[in-house]
C-alpha angles and dihedrals in degrees: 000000000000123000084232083070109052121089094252102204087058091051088056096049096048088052089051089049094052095047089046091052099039086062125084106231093021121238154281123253097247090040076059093051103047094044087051095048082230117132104243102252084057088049090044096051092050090048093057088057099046083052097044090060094044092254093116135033133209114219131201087268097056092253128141123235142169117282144215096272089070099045086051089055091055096052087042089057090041099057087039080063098049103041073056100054087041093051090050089053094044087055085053096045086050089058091058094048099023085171095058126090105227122190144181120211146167139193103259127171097354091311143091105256129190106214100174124025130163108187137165104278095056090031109187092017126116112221133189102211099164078154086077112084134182136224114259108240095006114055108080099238085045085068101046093043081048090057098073135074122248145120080249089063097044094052082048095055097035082060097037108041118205091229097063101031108027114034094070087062106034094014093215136034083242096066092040089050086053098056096054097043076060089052094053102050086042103040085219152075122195133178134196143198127176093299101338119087141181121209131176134182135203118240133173137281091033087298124137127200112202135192123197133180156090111303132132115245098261091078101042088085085068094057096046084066100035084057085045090058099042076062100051087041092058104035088056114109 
């Protein structure tokens, strides 16, 4: 594309913001400028912006890095990745028990949240249904998602008390805390009633991958390892 085309302040910002985060240290705003070939008011202008927006930061120093924004952008990619990598295994999980519902989900904004699902009545179809949501302490992937520390799992809990949502299911924090404990050493939680079941797995990354259906109990050994190896699939690099 030619250069006439461009916008050409943002050409210029987005050139400040590369050299200021290619240096270690960061730099100052008239290194910016001559590096730039931009008079300083121009490059200061552009910075503020930058700064404005959480794309550069001012030290101490009075040297420019790198800020949050971009660091938010690169864990946005990165869990774009992932949820991509997830949704391809879960495809191929879905070949192997073509009858089960399979899910992926994540604590979000204080809920628990599915994010990928493929289920029988859109067999084969990979669906984002960030809309399903699941009960905090009772659902079986609440309580695997529950099992693991993070800030995720505290605003969950400070919405959703354990006294009101969870006692009736587990009676006391102890039990609860048990149960986790299991889930951590396992990597899994599974339920089972008469021929339906419930199994979820813990994956990385505050993720849970869940299976639902009708089997008897023999198979359900063979769903305990496929869901091993979707976590050793998506935690790879």
């Amino acid at each position: 594309m030619p250069g006439s085309e461009l916008v050409q302040s943002l050409v210029r910002g987005l050139e400040l913001l590369r050299m200021a985060g290619s240096r270690s240290g960061g730099m100052r705003l008239n290194e910016l400028a001559d590096a730039a070939g931009l008079k300083v008011n121009t490059a200061h202008n552009l910075v503020r912006t930058l700064c404005a927006r959480g794309f550069l930061v001012k030290d101490a120093m009075n040297r420019f890095t790198t800020g949050p924004a971009i660091f938010e952008l690169v864990a946005g990619m990165r869990e774009e990745a992932q949820r991509e990598r997830m949704g391809r295994e879960l495809l191929q999980l879905n070949a192997k028990f073509p009858h089960d519902t399979l899910t992926v989900s994540t604590i979000d904004a204080g809920m628990v949240r599915c994010v990928l699902r493929i289920s029988l009545d859109r067999p084969g179809e990979l669906q984002k249904t960030p809309e399903i949501v699941f009960a905090p302490y009772t659902s079986t992937t609440a309580v695997v998602l529950q099992s693991g520390a993070s800030e995720a799992v505290t605003t969950l809990e400070k919405q959703y008390p354990f006294e009101e949502y969870g006692a009736g299911m587990w009676g006391s924090l102890a039990a609860f805390a048990k149960i986790r404990k299991e889930v951590r050493r396992r990597g899994y939680y599974m339920r089972q009633n008469q021929e339906h079941f419930t199994l979820a797995f813990l994956l990385p990354d505050g993720y849970a991958l869940g299976f639902s259906g009708d089997a008897p109990a023999s198979t359900l050994a063979q769903r305990i390892e496929a869901g091993k190896g979707f976590r050793n699939a998506v935690q790879q690099p």
